[in-house]
C-alpha positions as CSV (number, residue, x, y, z in Angstrom):
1,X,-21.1,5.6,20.9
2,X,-19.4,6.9,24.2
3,X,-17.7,9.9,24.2
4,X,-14.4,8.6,25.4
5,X,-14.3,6.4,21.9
6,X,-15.2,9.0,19.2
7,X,-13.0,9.4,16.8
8,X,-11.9,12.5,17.4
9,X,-10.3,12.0,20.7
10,X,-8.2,9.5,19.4
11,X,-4.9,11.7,20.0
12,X,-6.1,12.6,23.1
13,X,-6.4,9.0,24.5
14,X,-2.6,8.6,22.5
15,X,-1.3,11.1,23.8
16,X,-2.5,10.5,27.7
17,X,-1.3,6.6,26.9
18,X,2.6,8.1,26.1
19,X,2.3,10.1,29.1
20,X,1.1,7.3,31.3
21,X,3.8,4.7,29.9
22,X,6.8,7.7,30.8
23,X,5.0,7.0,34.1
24,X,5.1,3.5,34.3
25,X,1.6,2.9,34.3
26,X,1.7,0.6,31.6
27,X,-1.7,-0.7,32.2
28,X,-3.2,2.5,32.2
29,X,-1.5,3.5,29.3
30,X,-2.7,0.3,27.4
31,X,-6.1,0.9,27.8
32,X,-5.6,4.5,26.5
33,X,-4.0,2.9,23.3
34,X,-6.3,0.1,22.7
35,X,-9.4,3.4,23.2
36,X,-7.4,4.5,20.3
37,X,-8.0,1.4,18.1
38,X,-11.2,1.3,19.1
39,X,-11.9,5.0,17.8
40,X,-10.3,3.8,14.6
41,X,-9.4,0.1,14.1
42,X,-6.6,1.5,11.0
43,X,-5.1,4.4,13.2
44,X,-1.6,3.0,12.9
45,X,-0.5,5.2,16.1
46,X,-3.3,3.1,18.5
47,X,-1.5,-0.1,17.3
48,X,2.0,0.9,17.3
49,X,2.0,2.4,20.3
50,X,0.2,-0.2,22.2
51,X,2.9,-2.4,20.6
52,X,5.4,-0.3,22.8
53,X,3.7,-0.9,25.9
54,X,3.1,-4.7,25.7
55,X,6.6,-4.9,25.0
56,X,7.3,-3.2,28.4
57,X,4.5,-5.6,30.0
58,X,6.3,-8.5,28.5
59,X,3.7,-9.5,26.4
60,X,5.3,-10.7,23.4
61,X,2.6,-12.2,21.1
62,X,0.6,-9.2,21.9
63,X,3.4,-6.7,20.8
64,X,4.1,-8.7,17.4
65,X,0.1,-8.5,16.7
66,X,0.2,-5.1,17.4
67,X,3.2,-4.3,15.2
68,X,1.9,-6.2,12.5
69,X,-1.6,-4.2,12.5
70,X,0.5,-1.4,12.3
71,X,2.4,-2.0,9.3
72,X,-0.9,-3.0,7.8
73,X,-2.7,0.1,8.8
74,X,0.0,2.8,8.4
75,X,-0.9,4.5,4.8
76,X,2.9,4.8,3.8
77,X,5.8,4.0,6.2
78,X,8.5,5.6,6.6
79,X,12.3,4.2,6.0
80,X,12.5,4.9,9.7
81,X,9.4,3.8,10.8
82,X,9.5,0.3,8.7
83,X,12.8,0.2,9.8
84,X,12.4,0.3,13.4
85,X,8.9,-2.0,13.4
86,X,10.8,-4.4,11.3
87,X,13.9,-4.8,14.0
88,X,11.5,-4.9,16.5
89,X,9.5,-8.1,15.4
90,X,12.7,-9.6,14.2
91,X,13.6,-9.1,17.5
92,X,10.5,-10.4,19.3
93,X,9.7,-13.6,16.9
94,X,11.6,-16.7,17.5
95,X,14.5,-17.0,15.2
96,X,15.4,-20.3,13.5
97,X,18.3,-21.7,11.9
98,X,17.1,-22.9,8.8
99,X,13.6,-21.4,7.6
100,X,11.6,-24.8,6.5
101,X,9.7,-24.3,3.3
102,X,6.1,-23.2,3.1
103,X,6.8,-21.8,7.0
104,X,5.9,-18.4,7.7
105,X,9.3,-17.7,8.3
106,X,10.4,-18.6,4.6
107,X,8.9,-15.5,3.1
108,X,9.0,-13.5,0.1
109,X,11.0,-10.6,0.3
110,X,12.8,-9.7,-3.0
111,X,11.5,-9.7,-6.2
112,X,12.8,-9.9,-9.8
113,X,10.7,-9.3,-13.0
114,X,7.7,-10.3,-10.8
115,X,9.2,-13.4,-9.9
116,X,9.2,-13.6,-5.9
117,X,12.4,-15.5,-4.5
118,X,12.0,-16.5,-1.1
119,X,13.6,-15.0,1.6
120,X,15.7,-18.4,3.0
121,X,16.7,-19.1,-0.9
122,X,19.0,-16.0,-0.4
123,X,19.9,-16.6,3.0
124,X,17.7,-15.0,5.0
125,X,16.0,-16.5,8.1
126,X,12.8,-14.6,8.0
127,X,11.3,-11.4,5.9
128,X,12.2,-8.9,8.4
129,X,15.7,-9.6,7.8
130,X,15.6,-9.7,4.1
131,X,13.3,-6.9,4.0
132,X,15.8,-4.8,6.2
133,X,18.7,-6.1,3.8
134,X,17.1,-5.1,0.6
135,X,15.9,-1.8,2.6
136,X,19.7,-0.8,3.3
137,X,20.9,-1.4,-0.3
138,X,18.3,1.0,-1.5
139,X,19.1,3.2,1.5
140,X,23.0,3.3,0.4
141,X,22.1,3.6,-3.2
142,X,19.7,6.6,-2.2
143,X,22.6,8.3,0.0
144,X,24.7,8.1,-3.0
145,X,22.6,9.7,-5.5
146,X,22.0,6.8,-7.6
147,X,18.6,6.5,-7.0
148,X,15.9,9.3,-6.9
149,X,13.8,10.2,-4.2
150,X,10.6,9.2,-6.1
151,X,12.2,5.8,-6.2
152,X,13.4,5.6,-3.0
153,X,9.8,6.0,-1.6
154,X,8.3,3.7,-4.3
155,X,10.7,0.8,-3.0
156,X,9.4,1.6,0.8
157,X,6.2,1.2,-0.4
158,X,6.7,-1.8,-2.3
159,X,8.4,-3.1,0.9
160,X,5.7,-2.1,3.0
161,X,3.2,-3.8,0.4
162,X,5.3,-7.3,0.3
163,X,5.5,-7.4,4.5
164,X,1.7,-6.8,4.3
165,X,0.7,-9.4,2.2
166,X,3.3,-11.5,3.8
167,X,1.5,-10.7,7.5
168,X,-2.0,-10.9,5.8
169,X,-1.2,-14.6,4.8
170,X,0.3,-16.2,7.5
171,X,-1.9,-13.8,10.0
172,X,-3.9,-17.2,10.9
173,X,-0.4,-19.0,11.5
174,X,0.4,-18.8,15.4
175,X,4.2,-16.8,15.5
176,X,5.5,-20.3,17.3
């Protein structure tokens, strides 16, 4: 292996991409982020940030791929960091006025006793949304005391886990 791609120079190559995007040199700074995946194909930093800069570049389809290997390489989220990924491919994917059954855009998002209900039964266009819905209930509830903070990160989690599987599914389905 080179030395520009060992693993342990994965935050440098991050770090020089950041730098390089605050620049404008988006291109540059893509090929620093995409070293980082190649150091480590599950360093969630190499995808998210490359995520960033194909958004800047315009690249759409690129940017959602990259957000989604992030969430399914990033150990445990966040509510900030699922937040914001989550408003950014509900931002980037094409939205549709009623989600179609068996679509990737109908998608589990809320369950009850194990039972999944899909997210357009409950009227939401897509997971994102639902999963940012259900995400600001708990959010409120956890603000109020009403919820711990052991079960305020187990419901991130289990968020996190759902828009996984949901991504890990439908991964082979173009995003239209």
């Amino acid at each position: 292996m080179e030395p520009s791609v060992w693993p342990g120079h994965a935050g440098s190559w991050n770090n020089k991409g950041i730098c390089l995007r605050k620049l404008g040199r988006l291109e540059e700074a893509l090929a620093c982020h995409q070293k980082v995946v190649a150091c480590s194909a599950l360093d969630p930093l190499g995808w998210y940030n490359s995520a960033l800069v194909q958004e800047d570049l315009g690249r759409k389809e690129d940017a959602i791929n990259s957000y989604e290997n992030f969430l399914c390489s990033v150990p445990a989220a966040s509510h900030e960091q699922l937040k914001h990924v989550l408003e950014r491919l509900q931002d980037l994917k094409p939205k549709t006025q009623e989600p179609q059954p068996g679509s990737p855009r109908c998608a589990y998002a809320v369950r009850e006793e194990s039972a999944p209900i899909q997210a357009g039964s409950i009227g939401y266009p897509d997971i994102e949304t639902a999963i940012l819905e259900a995400l600001k209930q708990k959010s409120a509830l956890h603000e109020a005391g009403e919820l711990s903070d052991e079960a305020y990160r187990g419901a991130i989690k289990e968020y996190q886990t759902m828009i996984k599987e949901h991504i890990q599914k439908n991964r082979k389905q173009p995003h239209e």
